[in-house]
Backbone of each chain as ProteinMPNN parsed JSONL, in Angstrom:
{"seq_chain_A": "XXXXXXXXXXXXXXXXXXXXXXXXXXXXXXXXXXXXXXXXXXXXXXXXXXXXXXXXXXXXXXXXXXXXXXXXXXXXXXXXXXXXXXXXXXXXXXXXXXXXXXXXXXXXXX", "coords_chain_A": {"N_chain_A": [[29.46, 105.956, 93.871], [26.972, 104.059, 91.797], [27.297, 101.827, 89.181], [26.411, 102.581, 85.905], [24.76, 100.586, 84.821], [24.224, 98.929, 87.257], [22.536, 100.819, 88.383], [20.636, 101.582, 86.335], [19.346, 99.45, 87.005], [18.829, 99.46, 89.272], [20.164, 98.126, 91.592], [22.204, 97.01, 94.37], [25.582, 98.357, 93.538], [27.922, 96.16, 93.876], [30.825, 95.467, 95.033], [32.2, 93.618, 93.456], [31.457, 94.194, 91.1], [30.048, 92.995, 87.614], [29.822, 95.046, 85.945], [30.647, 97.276, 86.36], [32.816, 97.954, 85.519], [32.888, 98.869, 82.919], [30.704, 100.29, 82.677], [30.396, 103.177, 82.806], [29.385, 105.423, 85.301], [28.683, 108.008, 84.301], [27.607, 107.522, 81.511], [25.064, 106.843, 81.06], [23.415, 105.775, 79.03], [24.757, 104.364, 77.318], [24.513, 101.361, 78.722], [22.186, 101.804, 78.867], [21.048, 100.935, 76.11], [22.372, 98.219, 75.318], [20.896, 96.831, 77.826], [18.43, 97.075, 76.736], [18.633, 95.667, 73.95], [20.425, 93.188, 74.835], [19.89, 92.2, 76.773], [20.033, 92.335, 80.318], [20.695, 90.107, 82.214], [22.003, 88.493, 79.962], [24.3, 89.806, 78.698], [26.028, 89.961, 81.249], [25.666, 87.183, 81.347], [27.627, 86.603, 79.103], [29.542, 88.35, 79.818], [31.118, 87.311, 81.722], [31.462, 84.246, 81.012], [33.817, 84.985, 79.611], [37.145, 85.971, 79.271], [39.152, 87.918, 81.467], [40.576, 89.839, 80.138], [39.607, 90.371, 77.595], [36.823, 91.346, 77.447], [36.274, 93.678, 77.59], [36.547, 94.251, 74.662], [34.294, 92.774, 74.13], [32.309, 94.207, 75.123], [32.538, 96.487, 73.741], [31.503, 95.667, 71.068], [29.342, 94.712, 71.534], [27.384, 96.928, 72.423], [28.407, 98.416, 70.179], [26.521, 96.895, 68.36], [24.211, 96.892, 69.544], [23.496, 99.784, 69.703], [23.031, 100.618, 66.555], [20.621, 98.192, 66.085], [18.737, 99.888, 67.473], [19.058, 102.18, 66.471], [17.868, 101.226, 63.736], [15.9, 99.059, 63.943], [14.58, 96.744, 62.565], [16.819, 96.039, 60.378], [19.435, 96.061, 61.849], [22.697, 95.841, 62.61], [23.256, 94.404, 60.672], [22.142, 95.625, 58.56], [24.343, 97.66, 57.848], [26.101, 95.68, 56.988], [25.22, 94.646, 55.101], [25.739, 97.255, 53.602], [28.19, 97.538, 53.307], [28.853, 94.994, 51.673], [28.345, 95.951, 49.389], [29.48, 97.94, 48.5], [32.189, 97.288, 48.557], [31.597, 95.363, 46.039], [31.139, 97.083, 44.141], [33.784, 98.59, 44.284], [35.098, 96.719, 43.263], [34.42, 96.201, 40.442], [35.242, 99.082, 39.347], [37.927, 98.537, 39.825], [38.413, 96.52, 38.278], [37.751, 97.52, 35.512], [39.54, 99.718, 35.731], [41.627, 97.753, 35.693], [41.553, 96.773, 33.326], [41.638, 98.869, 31.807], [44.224, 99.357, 31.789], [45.463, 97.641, 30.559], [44.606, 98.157, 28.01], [46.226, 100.475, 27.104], [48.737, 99.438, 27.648], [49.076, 97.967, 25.655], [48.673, 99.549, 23.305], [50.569, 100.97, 23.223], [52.636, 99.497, 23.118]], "CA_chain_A": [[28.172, 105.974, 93.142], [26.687, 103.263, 91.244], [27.353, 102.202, 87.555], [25.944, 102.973, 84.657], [23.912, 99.338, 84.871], [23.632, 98.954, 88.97], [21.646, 102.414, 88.621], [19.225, 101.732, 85.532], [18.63, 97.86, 87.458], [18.105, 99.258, 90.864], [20.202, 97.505, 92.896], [23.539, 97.839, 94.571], [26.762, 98.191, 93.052], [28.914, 95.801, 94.576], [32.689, 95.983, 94.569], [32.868, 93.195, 92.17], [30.155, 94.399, 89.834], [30.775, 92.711, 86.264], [29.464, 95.67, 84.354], [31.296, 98.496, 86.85], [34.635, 98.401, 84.662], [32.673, 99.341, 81.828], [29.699, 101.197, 81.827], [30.538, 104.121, 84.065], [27.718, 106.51, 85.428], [28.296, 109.095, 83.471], [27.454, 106.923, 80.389], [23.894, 105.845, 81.056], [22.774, 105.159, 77.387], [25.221, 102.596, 76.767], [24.075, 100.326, 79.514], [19.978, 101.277, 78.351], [20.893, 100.055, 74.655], [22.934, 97.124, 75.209], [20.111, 95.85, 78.015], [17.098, 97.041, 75.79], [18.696, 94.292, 72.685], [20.933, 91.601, 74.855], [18.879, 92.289, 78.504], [21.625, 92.883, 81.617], [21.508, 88.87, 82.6], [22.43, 87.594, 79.032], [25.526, 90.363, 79.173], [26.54, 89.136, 82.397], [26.232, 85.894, 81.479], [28.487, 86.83, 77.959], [30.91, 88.344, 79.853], [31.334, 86.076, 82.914], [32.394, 83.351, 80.13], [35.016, 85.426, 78.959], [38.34, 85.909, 80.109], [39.323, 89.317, 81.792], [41.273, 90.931, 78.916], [38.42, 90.283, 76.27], [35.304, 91.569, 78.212], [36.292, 95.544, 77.369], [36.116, 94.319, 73.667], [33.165, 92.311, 73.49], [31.215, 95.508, 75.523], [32.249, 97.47, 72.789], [31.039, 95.06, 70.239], [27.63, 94.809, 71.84], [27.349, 98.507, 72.55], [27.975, 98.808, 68.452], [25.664, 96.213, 67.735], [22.76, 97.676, 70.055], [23.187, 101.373, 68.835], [22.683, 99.733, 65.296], [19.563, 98.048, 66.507], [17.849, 100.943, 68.152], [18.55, 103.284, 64.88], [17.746, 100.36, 62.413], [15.264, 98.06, 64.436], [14.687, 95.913, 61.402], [18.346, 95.583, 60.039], [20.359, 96.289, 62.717], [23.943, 96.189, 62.15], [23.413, 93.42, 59.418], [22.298, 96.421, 57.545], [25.972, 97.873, 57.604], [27.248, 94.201, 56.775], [25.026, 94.77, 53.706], [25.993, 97.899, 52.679], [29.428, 97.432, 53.092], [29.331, 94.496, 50.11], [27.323, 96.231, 47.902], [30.301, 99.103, 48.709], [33.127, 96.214, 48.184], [31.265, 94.792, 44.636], [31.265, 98.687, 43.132], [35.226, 99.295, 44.47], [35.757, 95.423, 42.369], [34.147, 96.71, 39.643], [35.842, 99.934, 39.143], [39.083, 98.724, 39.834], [38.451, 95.66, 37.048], [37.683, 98.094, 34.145], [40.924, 100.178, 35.364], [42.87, 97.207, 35.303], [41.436, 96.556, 31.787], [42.258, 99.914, 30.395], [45.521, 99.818, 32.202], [46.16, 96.63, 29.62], [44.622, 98.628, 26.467], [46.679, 101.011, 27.001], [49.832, 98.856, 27.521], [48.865, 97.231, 24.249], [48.443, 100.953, 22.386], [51.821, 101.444, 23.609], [54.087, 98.561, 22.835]], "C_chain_A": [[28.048, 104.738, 92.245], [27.026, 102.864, 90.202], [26.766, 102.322, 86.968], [24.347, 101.713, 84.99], [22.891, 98.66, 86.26], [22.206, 100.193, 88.89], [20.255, 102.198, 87.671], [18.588, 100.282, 86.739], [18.082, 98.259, 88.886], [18.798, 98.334, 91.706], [21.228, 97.688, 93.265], [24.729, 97.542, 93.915], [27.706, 97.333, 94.032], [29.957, 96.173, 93.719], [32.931, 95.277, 93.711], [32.456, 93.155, 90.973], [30.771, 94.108, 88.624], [30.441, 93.655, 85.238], [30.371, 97.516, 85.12], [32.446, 99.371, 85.646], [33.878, 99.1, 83.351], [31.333, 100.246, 81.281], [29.521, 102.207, 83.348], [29.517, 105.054, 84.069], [27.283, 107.495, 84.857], [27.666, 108.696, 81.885], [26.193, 106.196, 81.26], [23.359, 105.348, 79.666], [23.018, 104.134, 77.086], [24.776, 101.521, 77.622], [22.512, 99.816, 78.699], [19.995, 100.487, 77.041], [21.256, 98.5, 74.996], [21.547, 96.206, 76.405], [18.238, 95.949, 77.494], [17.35, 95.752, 74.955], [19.032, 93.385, 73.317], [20.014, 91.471, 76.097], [20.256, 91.634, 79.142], [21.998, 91.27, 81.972], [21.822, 88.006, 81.362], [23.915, 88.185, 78.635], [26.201, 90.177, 80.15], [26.595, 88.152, 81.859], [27.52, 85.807, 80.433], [29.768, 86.886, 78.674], [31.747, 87.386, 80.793], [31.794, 84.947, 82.184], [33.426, 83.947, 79.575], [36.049, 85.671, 79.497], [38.616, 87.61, 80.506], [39.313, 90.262, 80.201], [40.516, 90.929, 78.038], [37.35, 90.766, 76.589], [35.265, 93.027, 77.896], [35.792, 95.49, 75.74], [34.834, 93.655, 73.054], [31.727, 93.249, 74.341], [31.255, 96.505, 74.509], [32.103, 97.062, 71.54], [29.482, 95.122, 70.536], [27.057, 96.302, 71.76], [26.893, 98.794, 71.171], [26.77, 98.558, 68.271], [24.117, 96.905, 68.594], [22.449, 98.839, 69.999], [22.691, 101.219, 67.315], [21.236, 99.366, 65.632], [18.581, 98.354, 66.483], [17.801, 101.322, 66.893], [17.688, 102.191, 64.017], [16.946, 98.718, 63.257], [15.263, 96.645, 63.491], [16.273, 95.154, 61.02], [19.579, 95.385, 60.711], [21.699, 96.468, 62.392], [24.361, 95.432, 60.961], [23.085, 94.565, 58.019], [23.712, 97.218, 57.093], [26.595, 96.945, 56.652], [26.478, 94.272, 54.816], [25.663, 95.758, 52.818], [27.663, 98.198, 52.154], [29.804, 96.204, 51.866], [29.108, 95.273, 49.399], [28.851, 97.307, 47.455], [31.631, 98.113, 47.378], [32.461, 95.241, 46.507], [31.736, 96.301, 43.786], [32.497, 98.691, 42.96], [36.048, 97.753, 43.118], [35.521, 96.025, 41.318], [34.861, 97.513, 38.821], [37.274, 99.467, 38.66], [39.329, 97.599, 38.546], [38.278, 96.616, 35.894], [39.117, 99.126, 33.957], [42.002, 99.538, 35.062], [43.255, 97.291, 33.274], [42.016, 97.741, 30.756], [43.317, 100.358, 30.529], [46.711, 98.674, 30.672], [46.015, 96.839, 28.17], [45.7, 99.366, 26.212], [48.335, 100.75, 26.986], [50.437, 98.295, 25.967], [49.101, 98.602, 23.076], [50.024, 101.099, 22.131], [53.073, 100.784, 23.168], [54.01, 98.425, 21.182]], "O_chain_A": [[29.142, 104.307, 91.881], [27.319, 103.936, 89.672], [25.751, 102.092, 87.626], [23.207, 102.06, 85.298], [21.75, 98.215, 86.38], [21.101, 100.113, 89.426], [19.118, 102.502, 88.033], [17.435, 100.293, 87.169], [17.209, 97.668, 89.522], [18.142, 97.72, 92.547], [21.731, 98.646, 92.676], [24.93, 96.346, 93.701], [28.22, 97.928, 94.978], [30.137, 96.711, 92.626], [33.759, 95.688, 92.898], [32.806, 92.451, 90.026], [31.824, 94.672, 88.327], [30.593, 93.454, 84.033], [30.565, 98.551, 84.483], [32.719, 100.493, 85.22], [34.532, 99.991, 82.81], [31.012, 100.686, 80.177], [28.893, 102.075, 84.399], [28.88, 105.438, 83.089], [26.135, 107.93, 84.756], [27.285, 109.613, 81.157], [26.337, 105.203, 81.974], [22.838, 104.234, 79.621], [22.321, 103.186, 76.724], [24.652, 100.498, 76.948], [21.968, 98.795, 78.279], [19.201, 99.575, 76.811], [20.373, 97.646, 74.915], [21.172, 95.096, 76.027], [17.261, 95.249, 77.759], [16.567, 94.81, 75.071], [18.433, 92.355, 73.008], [19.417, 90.404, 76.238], [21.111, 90.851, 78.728], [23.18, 90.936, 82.056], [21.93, 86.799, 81.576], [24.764, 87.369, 78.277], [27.393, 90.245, 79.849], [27.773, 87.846, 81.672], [28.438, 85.054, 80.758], [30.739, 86.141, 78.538], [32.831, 86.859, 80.544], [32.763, 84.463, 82.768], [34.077, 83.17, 78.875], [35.86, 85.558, 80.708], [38.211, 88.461, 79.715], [38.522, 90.94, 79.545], [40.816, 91.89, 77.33], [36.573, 90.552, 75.659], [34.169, 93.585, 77.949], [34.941, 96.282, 75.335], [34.387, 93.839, 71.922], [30.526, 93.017, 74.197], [30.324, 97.284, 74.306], [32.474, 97.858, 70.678], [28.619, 95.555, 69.772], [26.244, 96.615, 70.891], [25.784, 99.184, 70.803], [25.91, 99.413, 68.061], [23.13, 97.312, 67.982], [21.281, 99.18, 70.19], [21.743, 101.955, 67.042], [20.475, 100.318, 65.461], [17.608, 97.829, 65.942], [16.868, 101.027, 66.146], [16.609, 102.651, 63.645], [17.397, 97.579, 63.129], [15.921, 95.647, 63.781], [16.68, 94.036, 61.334], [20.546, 94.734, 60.315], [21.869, 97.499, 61.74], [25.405, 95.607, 60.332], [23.547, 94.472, 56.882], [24.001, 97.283, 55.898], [27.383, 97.242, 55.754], [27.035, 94.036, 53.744], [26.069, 95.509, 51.683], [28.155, 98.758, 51.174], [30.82, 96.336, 51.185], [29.909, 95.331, 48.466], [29.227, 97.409, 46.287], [31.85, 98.185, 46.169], [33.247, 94.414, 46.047], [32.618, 96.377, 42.932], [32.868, 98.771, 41.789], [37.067, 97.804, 42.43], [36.531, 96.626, 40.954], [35.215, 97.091, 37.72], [37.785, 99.768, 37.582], [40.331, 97.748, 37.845], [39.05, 96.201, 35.03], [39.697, 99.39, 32.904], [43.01, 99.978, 34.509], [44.163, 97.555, 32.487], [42.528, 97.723, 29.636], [43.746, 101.339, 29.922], [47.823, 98.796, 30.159], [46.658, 96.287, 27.277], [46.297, 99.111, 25.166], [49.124, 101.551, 26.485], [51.536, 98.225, 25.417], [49.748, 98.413, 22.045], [50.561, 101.301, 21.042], [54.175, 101.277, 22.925], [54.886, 97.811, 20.572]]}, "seq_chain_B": "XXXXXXXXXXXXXXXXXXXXXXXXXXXXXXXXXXXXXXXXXXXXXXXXXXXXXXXXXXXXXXXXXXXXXXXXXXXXXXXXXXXXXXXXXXXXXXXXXXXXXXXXXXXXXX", "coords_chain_B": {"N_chain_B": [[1.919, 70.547, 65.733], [4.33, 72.305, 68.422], [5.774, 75.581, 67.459], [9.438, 75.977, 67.187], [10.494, 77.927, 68.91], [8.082, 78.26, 70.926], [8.374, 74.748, 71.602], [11.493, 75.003, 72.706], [10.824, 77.233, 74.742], [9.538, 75.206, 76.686], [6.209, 76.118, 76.923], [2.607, 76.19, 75.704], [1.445, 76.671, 71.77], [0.391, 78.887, 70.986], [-2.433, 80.128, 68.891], [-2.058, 82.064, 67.526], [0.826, 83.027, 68.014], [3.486, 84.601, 68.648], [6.296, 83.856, 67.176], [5.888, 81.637, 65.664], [5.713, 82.011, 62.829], [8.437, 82.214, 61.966], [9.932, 80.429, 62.996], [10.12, 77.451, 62.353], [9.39, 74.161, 64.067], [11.556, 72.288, 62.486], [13.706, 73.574, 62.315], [14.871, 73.824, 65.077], [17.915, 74.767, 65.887], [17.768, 77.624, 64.732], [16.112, 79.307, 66.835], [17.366, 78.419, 69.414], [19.867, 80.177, 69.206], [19.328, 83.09, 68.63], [17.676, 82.905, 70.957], [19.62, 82.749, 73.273], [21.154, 84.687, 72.734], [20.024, 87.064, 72.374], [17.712, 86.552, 73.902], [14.455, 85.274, 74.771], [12.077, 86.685, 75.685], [12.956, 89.604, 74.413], [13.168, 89.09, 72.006], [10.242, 88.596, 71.462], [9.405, 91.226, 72.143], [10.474, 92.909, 70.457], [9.685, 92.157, 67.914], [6.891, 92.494, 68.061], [6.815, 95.227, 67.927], [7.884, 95.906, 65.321], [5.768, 96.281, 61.739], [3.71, 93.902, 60.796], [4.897, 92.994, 57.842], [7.939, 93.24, 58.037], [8.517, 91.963, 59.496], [9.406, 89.11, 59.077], [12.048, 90.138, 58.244], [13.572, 91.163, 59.979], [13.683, 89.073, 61.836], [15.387, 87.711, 60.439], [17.912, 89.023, 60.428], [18.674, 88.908, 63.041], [19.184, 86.26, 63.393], [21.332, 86.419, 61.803], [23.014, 87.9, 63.471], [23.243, 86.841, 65.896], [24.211, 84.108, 65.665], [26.858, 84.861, 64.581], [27.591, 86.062, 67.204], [27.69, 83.818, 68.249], [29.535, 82.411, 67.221], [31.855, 83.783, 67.492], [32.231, 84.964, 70.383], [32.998, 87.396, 71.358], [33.413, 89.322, 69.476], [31.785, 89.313, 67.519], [29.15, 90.183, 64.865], [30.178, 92.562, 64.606], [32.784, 91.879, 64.223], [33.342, 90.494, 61.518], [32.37, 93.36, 60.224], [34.788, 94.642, 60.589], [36.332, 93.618, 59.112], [35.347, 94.138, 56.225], [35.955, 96.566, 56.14], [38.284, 96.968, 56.585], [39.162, 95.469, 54.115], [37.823, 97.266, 52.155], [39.36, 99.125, 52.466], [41.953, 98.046, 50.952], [40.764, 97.848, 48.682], [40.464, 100.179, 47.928], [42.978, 101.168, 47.963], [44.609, 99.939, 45.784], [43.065, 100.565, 43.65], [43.276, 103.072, 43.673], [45.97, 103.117, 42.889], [46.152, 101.792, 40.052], [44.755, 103.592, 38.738], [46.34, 105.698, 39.073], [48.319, 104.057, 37.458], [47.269, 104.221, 35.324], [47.048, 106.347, 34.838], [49.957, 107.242, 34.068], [50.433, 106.276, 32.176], [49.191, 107.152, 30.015], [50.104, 109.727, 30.039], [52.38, 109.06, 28.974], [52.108, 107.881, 26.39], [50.869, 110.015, 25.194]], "CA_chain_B": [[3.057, 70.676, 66.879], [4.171, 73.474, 68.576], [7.39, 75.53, 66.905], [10.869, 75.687, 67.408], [10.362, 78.808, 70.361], [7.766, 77.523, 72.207], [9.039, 73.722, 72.366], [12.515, 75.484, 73.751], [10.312, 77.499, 76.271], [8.034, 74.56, 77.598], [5.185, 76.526, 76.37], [1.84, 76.582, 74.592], [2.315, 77.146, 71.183], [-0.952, 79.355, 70.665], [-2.707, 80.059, 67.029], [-1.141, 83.568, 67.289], [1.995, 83.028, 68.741], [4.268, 85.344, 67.616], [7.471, 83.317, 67.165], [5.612, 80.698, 65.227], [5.844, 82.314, 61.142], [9.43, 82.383, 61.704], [11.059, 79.693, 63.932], [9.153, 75.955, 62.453], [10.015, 73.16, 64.468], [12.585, 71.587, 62.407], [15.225, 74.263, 62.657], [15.303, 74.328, 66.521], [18.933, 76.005, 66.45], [17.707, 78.93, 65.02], [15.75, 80.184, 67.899], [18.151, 78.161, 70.1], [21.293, 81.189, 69.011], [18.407, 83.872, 68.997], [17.134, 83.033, 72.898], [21.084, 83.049, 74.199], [21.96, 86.334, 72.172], [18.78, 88.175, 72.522], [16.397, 86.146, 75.235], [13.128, 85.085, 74.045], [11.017, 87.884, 75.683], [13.582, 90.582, 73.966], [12.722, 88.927, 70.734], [9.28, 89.337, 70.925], [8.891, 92.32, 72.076], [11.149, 93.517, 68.858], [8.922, 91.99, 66.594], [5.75, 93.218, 68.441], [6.724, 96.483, 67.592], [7.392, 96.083, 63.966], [4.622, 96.001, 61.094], [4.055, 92.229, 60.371], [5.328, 92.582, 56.506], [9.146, 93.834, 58.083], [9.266, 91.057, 60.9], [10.773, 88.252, 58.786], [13.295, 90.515, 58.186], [13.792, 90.925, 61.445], [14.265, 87.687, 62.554], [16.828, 86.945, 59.539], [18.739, 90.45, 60.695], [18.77, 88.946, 64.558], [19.463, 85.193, 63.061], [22.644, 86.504, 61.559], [23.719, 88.75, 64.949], [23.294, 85.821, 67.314], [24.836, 82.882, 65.202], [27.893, 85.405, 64.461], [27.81, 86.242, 68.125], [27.997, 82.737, 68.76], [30.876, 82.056, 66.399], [32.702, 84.808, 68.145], [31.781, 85.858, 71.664], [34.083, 88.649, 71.548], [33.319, 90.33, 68.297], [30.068, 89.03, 67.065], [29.134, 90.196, 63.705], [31.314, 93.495, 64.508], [34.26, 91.441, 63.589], [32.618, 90.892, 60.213], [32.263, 94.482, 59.987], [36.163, 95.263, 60.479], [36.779, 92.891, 58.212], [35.092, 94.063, 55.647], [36.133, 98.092, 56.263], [39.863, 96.565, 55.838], [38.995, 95.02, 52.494], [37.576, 97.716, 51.554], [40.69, 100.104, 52.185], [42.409, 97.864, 50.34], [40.626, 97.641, 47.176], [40.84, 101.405, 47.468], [44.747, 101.569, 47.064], [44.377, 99.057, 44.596], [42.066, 101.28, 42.789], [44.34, 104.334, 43.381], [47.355, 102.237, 41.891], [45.969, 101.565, 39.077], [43.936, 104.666, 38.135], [47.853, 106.586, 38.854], [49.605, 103.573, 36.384], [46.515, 105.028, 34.221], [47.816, 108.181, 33.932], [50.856, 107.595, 33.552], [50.564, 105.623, 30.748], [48.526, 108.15, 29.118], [50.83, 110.78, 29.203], [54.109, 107.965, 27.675], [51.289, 107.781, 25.013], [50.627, 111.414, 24.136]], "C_chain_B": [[3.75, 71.939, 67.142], [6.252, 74.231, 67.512], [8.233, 75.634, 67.738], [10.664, 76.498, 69.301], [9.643, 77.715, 71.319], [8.351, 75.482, 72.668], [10.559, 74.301, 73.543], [11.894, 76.295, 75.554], [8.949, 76.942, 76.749], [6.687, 75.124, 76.969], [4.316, 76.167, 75.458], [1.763, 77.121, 73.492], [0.677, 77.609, 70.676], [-1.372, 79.632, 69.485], [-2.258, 81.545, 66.795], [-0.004, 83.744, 67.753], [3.144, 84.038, 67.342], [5.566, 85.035, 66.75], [6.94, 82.228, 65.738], [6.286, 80.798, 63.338], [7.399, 82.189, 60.934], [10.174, 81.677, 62.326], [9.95, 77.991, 63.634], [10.012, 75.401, 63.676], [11.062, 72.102, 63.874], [13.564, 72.581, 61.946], [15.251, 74.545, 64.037], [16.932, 75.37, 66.918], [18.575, 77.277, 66.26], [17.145, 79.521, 66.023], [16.695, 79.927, 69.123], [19.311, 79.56, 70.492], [20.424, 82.495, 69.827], [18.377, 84.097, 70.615], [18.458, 83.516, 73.6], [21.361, 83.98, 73.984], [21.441, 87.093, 73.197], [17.668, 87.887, 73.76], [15.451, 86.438, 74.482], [12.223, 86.445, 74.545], [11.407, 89.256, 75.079], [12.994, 90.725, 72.409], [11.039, 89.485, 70.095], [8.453, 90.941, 70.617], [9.537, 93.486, 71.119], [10.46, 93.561, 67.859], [7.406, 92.398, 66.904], [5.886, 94.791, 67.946], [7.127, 97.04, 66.403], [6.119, 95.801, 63.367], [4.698, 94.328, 61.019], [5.107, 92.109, 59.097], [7.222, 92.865, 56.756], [9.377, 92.303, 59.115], [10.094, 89.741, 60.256], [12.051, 88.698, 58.849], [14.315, 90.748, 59.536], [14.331, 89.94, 61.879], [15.712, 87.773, 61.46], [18.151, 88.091, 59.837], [19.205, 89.539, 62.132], [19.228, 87.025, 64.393], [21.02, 84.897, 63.163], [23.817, 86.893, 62.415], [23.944, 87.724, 65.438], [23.958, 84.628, 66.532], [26.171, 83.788, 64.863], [28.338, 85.541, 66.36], [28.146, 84.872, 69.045], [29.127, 81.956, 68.647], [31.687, 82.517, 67.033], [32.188, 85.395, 69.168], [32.036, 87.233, 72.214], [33.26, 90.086, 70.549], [32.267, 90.226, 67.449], [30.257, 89.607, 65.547], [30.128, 91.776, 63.539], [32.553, 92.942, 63.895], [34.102, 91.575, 62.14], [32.827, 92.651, 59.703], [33.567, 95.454, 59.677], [36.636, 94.737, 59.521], [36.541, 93.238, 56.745], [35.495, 95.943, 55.032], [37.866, 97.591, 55.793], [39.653, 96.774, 54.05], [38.464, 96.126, 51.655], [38.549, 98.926, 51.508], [41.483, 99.804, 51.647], [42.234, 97.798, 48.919], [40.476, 99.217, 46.759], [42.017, 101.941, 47.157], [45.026, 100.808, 46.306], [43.734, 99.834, 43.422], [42.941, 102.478, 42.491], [45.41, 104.129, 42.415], [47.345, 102.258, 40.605], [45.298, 102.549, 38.175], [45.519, 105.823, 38.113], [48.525, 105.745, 37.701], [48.774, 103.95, 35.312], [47.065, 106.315, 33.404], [48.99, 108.553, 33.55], [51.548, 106.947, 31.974], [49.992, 106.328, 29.617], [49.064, 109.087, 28.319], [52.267, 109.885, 28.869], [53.538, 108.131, 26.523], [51.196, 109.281, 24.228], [52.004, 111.885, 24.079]], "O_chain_B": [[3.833, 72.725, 66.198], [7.286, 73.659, 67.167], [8.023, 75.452, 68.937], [10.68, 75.948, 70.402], [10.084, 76.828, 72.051], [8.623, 75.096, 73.805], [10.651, 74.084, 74.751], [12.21, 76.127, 76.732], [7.884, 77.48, 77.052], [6.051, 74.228, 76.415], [4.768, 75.796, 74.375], [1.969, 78.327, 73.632], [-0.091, 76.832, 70.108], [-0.489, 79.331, 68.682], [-2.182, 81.981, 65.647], [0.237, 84.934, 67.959], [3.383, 84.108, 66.136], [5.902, 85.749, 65.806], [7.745, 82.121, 64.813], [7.021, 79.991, 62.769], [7.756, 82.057, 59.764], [11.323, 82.115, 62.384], [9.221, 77.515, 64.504], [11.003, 75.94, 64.168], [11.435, 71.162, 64.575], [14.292, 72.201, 61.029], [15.708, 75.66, 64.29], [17.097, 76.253, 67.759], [18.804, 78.134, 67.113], [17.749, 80.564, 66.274], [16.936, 80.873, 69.873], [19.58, 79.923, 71.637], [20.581, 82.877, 70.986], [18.825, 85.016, 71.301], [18.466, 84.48, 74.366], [21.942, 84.573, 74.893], [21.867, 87.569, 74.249], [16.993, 88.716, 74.37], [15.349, 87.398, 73.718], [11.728, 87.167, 73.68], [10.541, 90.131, 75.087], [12.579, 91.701, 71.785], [10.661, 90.168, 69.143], [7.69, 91.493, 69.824], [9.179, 94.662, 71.064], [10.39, 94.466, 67.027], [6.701, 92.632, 65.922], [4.874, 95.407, 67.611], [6.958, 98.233, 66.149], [5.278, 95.207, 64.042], [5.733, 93.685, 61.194], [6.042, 91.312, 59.171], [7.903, 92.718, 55.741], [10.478, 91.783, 59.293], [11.164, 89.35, 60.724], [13.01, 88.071, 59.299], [15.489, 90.49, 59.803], [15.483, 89.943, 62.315], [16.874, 87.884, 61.852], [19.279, 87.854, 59.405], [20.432, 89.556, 62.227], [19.613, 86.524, 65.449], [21.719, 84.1, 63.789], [24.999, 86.558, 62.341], [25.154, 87.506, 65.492], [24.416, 83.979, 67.473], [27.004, 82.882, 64.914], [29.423, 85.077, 66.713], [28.672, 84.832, 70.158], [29.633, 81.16, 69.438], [32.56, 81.709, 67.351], [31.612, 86.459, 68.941], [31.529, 87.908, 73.11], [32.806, 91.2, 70.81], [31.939, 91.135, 66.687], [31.366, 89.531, 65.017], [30.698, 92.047, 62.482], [33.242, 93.593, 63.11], [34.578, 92.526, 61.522], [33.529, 92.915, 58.728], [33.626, 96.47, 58.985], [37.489, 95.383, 58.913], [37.343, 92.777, 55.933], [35.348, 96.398, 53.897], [38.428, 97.924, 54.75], [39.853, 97.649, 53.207], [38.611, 96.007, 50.438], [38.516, 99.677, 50.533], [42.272, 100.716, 51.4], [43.133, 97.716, 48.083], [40.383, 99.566, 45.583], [42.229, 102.867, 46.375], [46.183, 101.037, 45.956], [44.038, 99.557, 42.262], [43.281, 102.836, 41.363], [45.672, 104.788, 41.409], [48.308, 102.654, 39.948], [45.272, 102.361, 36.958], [45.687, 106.627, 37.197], [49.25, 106.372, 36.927], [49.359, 104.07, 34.236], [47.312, 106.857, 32.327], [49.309, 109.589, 32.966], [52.497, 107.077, 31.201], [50.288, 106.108, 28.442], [48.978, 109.407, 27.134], [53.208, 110.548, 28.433], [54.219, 108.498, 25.565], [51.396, 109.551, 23.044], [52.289, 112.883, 23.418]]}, "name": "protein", "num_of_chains": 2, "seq": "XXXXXXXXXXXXXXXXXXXXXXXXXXXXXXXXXXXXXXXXXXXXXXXXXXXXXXXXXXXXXXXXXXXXXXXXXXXXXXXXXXXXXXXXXXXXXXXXXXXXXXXXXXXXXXXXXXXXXXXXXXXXXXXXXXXXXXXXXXXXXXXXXXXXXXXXXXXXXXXXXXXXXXXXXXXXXXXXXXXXXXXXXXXXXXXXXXXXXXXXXXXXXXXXXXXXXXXXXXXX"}
């Protein structure tokens, strides 16, 4: 049976299909996201520059990034990338006023 | 003169073109990253289907994807994203550390 990508595109799965290994039939979604945001011949062309062993992880980089996307048309996964500083300024924060009252309290002490 | 998009795709650069508010002609890379990520007809039809007042954001969301994705073919702005989930497990046992040498300095004190 076809893959995941052969099947939404309509045409046949060959044997050396570059999207077979990874977007198996039972998984149609991930194919529809990833060629709704990158479209199927700019993923082909991605992975076709890449070397075997790297092509599983940059499908499940795109995959992320085009589930992101879809939910968050606007922000996409850059909204993550935001909220993860804002996350990383608060955790600085915190941990600067514990240092500080880790040094009042050193001071109380000696 | 027409912008950045349509000079890249040969094209007429019409008085409504949609690409135009957000790609001048003297930053040609940015739509350059954009077209290879995303493909120019992906783009528009992204920003066709936001309000106008969200679509800059848009672009600068899909700016940051495709020039990360370019940096890294593999891991695109996902890498970013691990990177930043690390750092942030670390400034949480950092935080722990110091909120435990808290307490124990508290009770030397009482």
């Amino acid at each position: 049976s076809p893959c995941a990508a052969c099947k939404l595109l309509r045409r046949r799965c060959a044997q050396d299909c570059i999207f077979a290994p990874y977007f198996p039939p039972d998984e149609p979604q991930k194919f529809a996201f990833v060629h709704k945001v990158f479209g199927a011949s700019n993923v082909s062309k991605m992975l076709q520059d890449l070397p075997l062993h790297q092509r599983g992880d940059a499908v499940g980089s795109m995959v992320y990034e085009a589930n992101a996307r879809v939910r968050d048309p606007v922000y996409g996964c850059v909204g993550a990338i935001s909220a993860l500083h804002q996350q990383i300024a608060q955790l600085q924060t915190q941990l600067a006023i514990s240092q500080a009252e880790n040094v009042c309290l050193r001071m109380q002490h000696s």
